[in-house]
C-alpha positions, 0 to 999 in steps of 0.5 A: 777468827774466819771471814767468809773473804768479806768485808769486816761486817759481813760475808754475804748470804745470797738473797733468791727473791729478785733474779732477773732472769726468767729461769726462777730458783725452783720452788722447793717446799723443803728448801729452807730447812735443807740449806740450813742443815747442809750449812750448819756442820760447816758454820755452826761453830764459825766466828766471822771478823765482827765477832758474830756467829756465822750461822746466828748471821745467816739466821738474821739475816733470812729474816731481815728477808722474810720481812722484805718479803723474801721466799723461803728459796730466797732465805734458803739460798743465803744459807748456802753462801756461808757453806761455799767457802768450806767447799772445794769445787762450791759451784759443782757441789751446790749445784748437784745438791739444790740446782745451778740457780742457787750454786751461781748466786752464791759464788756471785755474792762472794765476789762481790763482797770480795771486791768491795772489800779490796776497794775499802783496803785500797782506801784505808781504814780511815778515809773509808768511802768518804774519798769520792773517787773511793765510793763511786768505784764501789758503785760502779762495780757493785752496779755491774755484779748487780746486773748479773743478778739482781737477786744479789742487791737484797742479800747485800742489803740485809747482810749489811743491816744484821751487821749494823744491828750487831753492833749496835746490840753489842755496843762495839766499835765499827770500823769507819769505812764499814758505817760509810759504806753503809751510809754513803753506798747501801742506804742511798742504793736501798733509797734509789730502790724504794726500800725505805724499811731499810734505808731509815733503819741502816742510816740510823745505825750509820749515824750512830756509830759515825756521830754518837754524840750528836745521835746521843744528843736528839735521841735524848730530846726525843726521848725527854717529850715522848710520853707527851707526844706519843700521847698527843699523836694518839689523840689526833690520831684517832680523831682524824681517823674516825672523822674519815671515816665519818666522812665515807673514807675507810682510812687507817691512821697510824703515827709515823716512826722518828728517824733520828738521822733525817732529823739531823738532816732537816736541821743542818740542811735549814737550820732548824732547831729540833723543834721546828722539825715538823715530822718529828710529829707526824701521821700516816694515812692509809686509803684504799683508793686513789680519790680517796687520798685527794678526799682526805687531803681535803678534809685535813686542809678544810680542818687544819691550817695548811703551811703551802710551801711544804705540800708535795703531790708524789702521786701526780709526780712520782719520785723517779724510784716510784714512790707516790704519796701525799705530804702536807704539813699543817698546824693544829690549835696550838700552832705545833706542825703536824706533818701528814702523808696520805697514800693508798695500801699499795703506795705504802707497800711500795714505799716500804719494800719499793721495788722488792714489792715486785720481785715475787716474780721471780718464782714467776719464771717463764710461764708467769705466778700469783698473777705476776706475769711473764711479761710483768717479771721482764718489766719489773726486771727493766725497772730495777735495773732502770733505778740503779742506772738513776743511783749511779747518775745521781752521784754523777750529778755532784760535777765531779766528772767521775761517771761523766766519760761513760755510761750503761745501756741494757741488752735485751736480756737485762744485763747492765753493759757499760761502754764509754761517753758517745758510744753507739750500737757498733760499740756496744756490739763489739762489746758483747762479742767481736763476732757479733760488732763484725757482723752488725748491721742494724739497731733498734733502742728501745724497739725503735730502729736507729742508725748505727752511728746513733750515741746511746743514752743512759738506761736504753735497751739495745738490739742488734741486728747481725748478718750471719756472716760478714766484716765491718764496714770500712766507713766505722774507721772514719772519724767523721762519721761517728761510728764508733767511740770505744777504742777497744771497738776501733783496734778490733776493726783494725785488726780485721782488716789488717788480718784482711790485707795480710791473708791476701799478702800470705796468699800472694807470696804463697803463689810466687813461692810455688811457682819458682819452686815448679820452675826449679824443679823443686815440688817436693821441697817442704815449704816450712823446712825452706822458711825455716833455712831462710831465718822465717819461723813459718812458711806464713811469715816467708809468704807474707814478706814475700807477698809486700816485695820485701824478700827477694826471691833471688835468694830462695833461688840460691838456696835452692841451687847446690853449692860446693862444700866449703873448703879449709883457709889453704884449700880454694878450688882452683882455675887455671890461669888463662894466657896473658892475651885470655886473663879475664879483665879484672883478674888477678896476676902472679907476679913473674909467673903464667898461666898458674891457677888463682881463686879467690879465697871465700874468707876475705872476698878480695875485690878490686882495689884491695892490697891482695897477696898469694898463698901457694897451697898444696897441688892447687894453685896460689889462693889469694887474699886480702892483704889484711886477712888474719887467715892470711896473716897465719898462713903467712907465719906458718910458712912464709916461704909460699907467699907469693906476690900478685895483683890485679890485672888491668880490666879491657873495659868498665865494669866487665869482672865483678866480685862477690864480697860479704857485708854486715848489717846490725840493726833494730828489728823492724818491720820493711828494715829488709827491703829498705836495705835492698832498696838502697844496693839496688838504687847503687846497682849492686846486685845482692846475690845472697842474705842471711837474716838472723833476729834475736831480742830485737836486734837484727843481724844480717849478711848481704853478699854483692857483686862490686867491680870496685870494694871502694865504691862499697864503702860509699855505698855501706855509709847509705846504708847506715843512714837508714832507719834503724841501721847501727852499723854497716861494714864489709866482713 
């Protein structure tokens, strides 16, 4: 069993009658007959999940679109859904066969039936499209596929129809989500459209697969009286139509066809027994001229007892779908209601095929046909899309608050865009393309110029006016103001100036780089190797935290200038120690020796008042270390005999040696985390001489190297710096 990625009833022909582009399906004479043969290999021996054949499927349902006054091209181009899924590249191949028109409303139908069918699952079989929230779901995406292309409204309905009618004739068991989608969603959209052939006929067969009993039921009592009352509605049917005539009134009657499921509805909705349902006997009568619809309104008054409370008058008030007609309901002699609907020929068509009546002009194209004109197919296009914008507020009616936090507007090409509750012509830009929401400067709904911060309405079409070049106004971030309501909109606004300010910040951290390089004499230095040794991904990211004074460029100047290769544990460059009335203040004393070279051991760092010890190394004088040095513990157990005792000297006034010594910081990742931390040793007048930043997954490691003249000062100093945001830890290495 193959499903064309449909639903359990239908896979989709594509309809070609109601494009709403002005680029027609071209008119090929032979069109039919050629899609039907290029489907019918792939599809002739196709079942699809109901149990149908797909060819005799797509064999019924051009028809249904034949009667619905649909084209050859349009019953063509639903031959070619069918094949589409046979295909590897469909696109490409339909459209080198029968032309791009055909190929993109092919693939646009089966994704819409694709989606349909993932909202139905996503409900359960059971529920079906009873859940509310289910069935405006389905709405809201089929409204916006449907504003794609329009002609793909008429295949969804006729596809679900030959459904239905499959069923029906095999007496099989519908899925209950398949009759609700049908009742709750397609025939309430064939209503909203005016498509009443459609809507009784899917109703029906909705119903009785969802009700059979209760359908059963009146069908019966229909059936039980019909002889009799199709002999009746004849009888005054002919009489009322000769007396027109006689009365100068070229009138064409006709008895109005019995739909069982507005029945039902009349009887629960007023609690009616079936007699009482006065279009149970009902009559049509066709005129050929406005007037002459009063005119015989009148007569049928002046010969029958009217019942005032049930006459309406749709031509002075058309539905908001367009239909327009006279209903009246009378009583003949024997008190039985009749009821009556008067209209012209052309009221009836559109009544029957509602806005289908108007889509021939999609053969129309650019340059107009059969006396549909360009303009008229533009219009007609607006209509359409006008009345789904109307279905969709019909359901929003019901107070659920579903539709109520957005809404759809018309670009000026007849798309359907949807934007949220209080959007204005920024937003709808933005949404269109960001370029075109950066370079917005004016707005006409409706051909009318508005302001910018104007709240669009449902159905309006809007038309902006761009600059070619240009950004947003800083007055659309304002709250106030009301110029923007989409929050995509808003973070897309954000976004430009933030990437403003940041070109701005890259170019002035680019120039201080440049101009300490050229003070250096170090021109030649590629930028993003020299990012690259300082932790950056890029030279940009150097620049831009350059360009916020959140990277001092002290430690470029270190990087740049030649250090001495570093050396093994026992191995530190060496000074000579200078005479006792000379010894630096501050440095450090052999205890019992002069003048014997000292360093400083770069692994431990030793600063004032750290307990400190002498290692003698080979030719080079004593290196000395923290007492609690582990590279000084092994070289103490390897050879104890060249430990030697030292200790600082006493400095000839404050502050006048200072100490390099190295500090750890681990801390979370986050933007200015560099300069808050400088901030702090600056603010303590420690002068940070070298960094060292290293992030990985989140977690920042860094290494501070300052100039102390007292390492117990630092430990005050490491607890601010804890104290910062972020900061895990801060110790001396």
């Amino acid at each position: 069993m193959k499903s064309l990625a449909a639903e359990a009833s239908e896979p989709g022909p594509i309809p070609e009658l109601i494009a709403a582009s002005e680029q027609g399906l071209p008119l090929q004479a032979d069109a039919l007959a050629r899609a039907r043969a290029f489907a019918e290999p792939f599809i002739a021996g196709e079942i699809l999940d109901t149990g149908e054949n797909t060819l005799a499927h797509a064999d019924a349902v051009a028809q249904i679109l034949k009667s619905m006054g649909g084209s050859e091209a349009m019953q063509a181009a639903g031959y070619l859904v069918y094949a589409s899924s046979h295909l590897n590249k469909p696109q490409e191949v339909i459209a080198k066969a029968f032309g791009e028109n055909y190929a993109a409303l092919a693939i646009e139908t089966i994704k819409l039936v694709k989606v349909q069918q993932q909202t139905r699952e996503a409900g359960g079989a059971m529920r079906g499209l009873d859940d509310r929230r289910l069935q405006t779901e389905n709405v809201r995406k089929m409204l916006l596929a449907f504003s794609r292309d329009l002609r793909v409204v008429m295949l969804r309905l006729a596809s679900r129809l030959q459904t239905l009618r499959f069923h029906a004739a095999r007496k099989n068991v519908v899925p209950p989500s398949v009759a609700h989608e049908a009742l709750n969603v397609f025939a309430p959209l064939a209503n909203r459209l005016g498509i009443w052939q459609v809507k009784w006929e899917m109703e029906d067969l909705a119903f009785r697969f969802l009700e059979p009993e209760t359908y059963k039921q009146v069908a019966r009592l229909l059936d039980e009286k019909r002889v009799e009352r199709e002999g009746y509605v004849e009888q005054l049917r002919s009489r009322l139509e000769a007396d027109l005539k006689s009365q100068g009134i070229a009138a064409h009657v006709h008895g109005r066809p019995k739909h069982i499921y507005s029945i039902v509805r009349k009887m629960r909705g007023k609690s009616l027994d079936f007699e009482q349902v006065f279009d149970v006997r009902a009559l049509r009568v066709i005129v050929p001229e406005v007037r002459d619809c009063y005119a015989a309104l009148s007569w049928v008054h002046d010969q029958f007892d009217a019942i005032g409370s049930e006459f309406d008058d749709y031509i002075g008030r058309p539905k908001p779908n367009g239909y327009q007609s006279l209903h009246t309901v009378v009583r003949d002699d024997s008190g039985r209601p009749i009821e009556i609907q008067i209209r012209t020929q052309a009221m009836h068509d559109h009544a029957e095929h509602g806005v289908a009546a108007h889509w021939v002009y999609k053969e129309a194209g650019s340059r107009g046909y059969a006396g549909v004109s360009a303009n008229g197919a533009y219009d007609a296009k607006i209509a359409v899309l006008r009345q789904l914008l109307a279905w969709e507020r019909d359901l929003a009616g019901s107070g659920d608050g579903l539709f109520e936090d957005r809404i759809y507007v018309l670009t000026p090409d007849a798309a359907i865009v949807e934007l949220p509750q209080g959007a204005t012509p920024v937003d709808f830009a933005y949404t269109l393309h960001t370029s075109l929401g950066h370079r917005c400067r004016g707005s006409r709904v409706d051909g009318v110029m508005v302001p910018l911060n104007t709240q669009l309405q449902n159905g309006q079409t809007v038309e902006i006016t761009a600059a070619k070049e240009g950004g947003p106004s800083r007055d659309w971030l304002n709250a106030d103001l009301g110029f923007l309501a989409s929050h995509r909109a808003k973070a897309k606004v954000r976004a430009w100036f933030n990437e403003r300010i940041r070109h701005e910040t890259v170019a002035r951290g680019r120039e201080l780089v440049e101009k300490l390089l050229q003070r250096e004499g170090k021109t030649a230095v590629k930028l993003e190797d020299l990012a690259s040794q300082l932790g950056f991904k890029s030279a940009e990211d150097l620049f831009a935290v350059v360009g916020k004074d959140e990277f001092s460029l002290r430690n470029i100047e270190t990087l740049l200038r030649p250090v001495e290769a570093p050396l093994l544990p026992d191995e530190f460059l060496l000074k000579k120690s200078r005479p006792a009335d000379k010894t630096p203040m501050g440095g450090v004393l052999v205890v019992g020796i002069d003048s014997l070279m000292t360093q400083l051991a770069r692994c431990c760092k030793p600063a004032p008042p750290d307990v400190i010890g002498g290692y003698v190394t080979r030719g080079k004088g004593v290196s000395v270390h923290r007492a609690d040095c582990s590279n000084f513990r092994e070289l103490v157990a390897r050879d104890a005999a060249r430990v030697i005792e030292v200790e600082w000297s006493a400095p000839k006034f404050e502050g006048a040696a200072v100490y390099p010594v190295d500090v750890s910081v681990e801390a979370a990742d986050r933007q200015g985390l560099l300069r808050d931390i400088s901030e702090v040793f600056a603010k303590e007048k420690m002068n940070v001489i070298g960094v060292q930043t290293q992030s990985v997954k989140g977690t920042a490691w860094m290494t501070f190297t300052v100039e102390v003249a007292d390492s117990g000062r630092l430990n005050k100093v490491l607890g601010v710096v804890g104290d910062v945001a972020g900061v895990r830890s801060a110790r001396r290495r």
